[in-house]
C-alpha positions as CSV (number, residue, x, y, z in Angstrom):
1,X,102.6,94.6,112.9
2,X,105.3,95.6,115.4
3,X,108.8,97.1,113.6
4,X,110.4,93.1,114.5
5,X,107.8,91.6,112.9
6,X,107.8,94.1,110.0
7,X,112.1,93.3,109.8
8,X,111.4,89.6,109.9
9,X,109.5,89.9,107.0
10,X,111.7,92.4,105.0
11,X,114.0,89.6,105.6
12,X,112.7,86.6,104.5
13,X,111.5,88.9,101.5
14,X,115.5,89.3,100.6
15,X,116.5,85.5,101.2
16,X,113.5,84.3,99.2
17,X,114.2,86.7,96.1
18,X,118.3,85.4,96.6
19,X,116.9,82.0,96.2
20,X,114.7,82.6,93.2
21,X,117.7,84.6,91.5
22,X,119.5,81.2,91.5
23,X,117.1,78.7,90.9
24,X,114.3,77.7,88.2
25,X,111.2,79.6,89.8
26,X,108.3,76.9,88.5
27,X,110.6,73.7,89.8
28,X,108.4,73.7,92.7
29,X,105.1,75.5,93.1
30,X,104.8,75.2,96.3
31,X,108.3,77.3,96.4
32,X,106.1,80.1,94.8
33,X,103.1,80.3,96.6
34,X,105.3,80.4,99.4
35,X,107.7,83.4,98.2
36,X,103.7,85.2,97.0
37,X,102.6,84.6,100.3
38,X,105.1,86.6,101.9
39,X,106.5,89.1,99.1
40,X,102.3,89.9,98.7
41,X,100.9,91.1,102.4
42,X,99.9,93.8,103.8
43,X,97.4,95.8,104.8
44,X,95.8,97.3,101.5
45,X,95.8,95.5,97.9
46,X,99.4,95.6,96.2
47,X,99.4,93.9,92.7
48,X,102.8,92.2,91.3
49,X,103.7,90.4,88.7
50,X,106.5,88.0,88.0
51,X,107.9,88.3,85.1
52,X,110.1,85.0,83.8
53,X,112.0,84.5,81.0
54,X,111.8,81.2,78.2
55,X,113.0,78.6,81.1
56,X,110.7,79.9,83.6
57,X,113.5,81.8,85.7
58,X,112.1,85.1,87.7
59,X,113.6,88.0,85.2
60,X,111.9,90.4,88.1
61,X,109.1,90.8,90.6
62,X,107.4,93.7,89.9
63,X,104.8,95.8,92.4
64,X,102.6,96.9,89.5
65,X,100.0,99.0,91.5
66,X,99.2,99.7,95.2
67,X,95.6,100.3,95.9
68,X,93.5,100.5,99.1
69,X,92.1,98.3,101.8
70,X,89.3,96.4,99.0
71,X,90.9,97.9,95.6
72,X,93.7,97.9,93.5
73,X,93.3,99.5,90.2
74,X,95.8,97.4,87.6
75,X,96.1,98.5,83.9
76,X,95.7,95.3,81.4
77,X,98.2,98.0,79.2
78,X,100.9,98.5,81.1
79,X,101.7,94.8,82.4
80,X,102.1,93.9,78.5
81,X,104.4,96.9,78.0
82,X,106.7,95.8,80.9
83,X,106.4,91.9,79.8
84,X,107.9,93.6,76.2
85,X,110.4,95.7,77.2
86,X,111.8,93.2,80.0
87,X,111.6,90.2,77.2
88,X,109.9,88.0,79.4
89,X,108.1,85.1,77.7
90,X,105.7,84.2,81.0
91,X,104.3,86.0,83.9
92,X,102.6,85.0,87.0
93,X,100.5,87.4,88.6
94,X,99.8,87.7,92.3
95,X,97.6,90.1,94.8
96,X,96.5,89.8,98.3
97,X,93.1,90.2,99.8
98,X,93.7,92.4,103.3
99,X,90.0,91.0,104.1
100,X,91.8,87.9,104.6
101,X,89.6,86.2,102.2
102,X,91.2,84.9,98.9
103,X,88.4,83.9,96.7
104,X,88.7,86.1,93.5
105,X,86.1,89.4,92.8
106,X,84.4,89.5,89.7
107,X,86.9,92.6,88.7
108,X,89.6,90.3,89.6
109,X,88.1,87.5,86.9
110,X,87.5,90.3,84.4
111,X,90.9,91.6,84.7
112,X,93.0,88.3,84.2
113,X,90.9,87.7,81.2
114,X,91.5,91.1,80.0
115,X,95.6,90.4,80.7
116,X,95.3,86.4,79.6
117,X,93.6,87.9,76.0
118,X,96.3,90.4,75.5
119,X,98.9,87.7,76.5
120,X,97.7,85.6,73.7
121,X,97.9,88.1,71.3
122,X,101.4,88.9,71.7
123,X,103.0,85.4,72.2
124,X,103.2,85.4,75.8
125,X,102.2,82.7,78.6
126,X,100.0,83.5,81.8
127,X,101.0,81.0,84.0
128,X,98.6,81.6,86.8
129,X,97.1,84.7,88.9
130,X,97.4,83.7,92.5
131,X,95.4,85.7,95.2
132,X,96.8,85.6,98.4
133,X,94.6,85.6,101.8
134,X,94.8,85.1,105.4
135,X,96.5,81.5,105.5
136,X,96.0,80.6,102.4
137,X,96.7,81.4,98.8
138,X,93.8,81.0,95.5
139,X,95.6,79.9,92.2
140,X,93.3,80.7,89.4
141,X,94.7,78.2,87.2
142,X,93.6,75.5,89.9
143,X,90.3,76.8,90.0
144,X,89.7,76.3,86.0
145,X,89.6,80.2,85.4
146,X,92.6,80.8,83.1
């Protein structure tokens, strides 16, 4: 990317965050798989999570781990801990694919199952795990995997 496109992007990264500060995140899902599809790009794997309180407003987006070009290593563990200490009652988590291709790995399955058990135990939601691609985003929640 050339350093406009890269400010372009920083900035619609701020203005989307503003907006989500002031409004219910899950109003419109749309609104979020927009905001993932830009807040989640780049050119290796970066995991977040959104952590949202009881009425589904964004406490704070959080870059859990950044990997490399095919791998992001996330620890089950430590999203719970941060869910705990931030008092969120729900989370949404989100990745990108730099292959371009969305469609979730096997790790990927194993790992939301791993985070959607925990989330269970302790009394908190997992709204969806979103993968984002090359023009389009994958919502495992849509696909019938959480």
């Amino acid at each position: 990317m050339t350093e406009q496109e890269q400010t372009a992007i920083l900035e619609a990264r701020e203005i989307l965050a503003r907006y989500f500060n002031q409004n219910p995140m899950l109003s419109s899902w749309q609104a979020v798989l927009d905001y993932c599809a830009v807040a989640v790009r780049g050119e290796v794997e970066c995991f977040h999570v959104l952590y949202l309180d009881r009425k589904n407003w964004l406490i704070s987006d959080v870059r859990v781990s950044v990997g490399t070009v095919d791998h992001v290593p996330v620890y089950p563990r430590e999203v719970l801990k941060r869910a705990l200490l931030m008092n969120a009652s729900a989370l949404i988590m989100v990745h990108n694919h730099p292959s371009g291709d969305p469609e979730p790995s096997d790790a990927d399955l194993k790992m939301t199952k791993e985070i959607q058990k925990g989330c269970k135990t302790l009394g908190l939601t997992l709204h969806d795990h979103i993968i984002v691609g090359a023009g389009r985003e994958v919502s495992l929640r849509a696909r019938g995997d959480i």
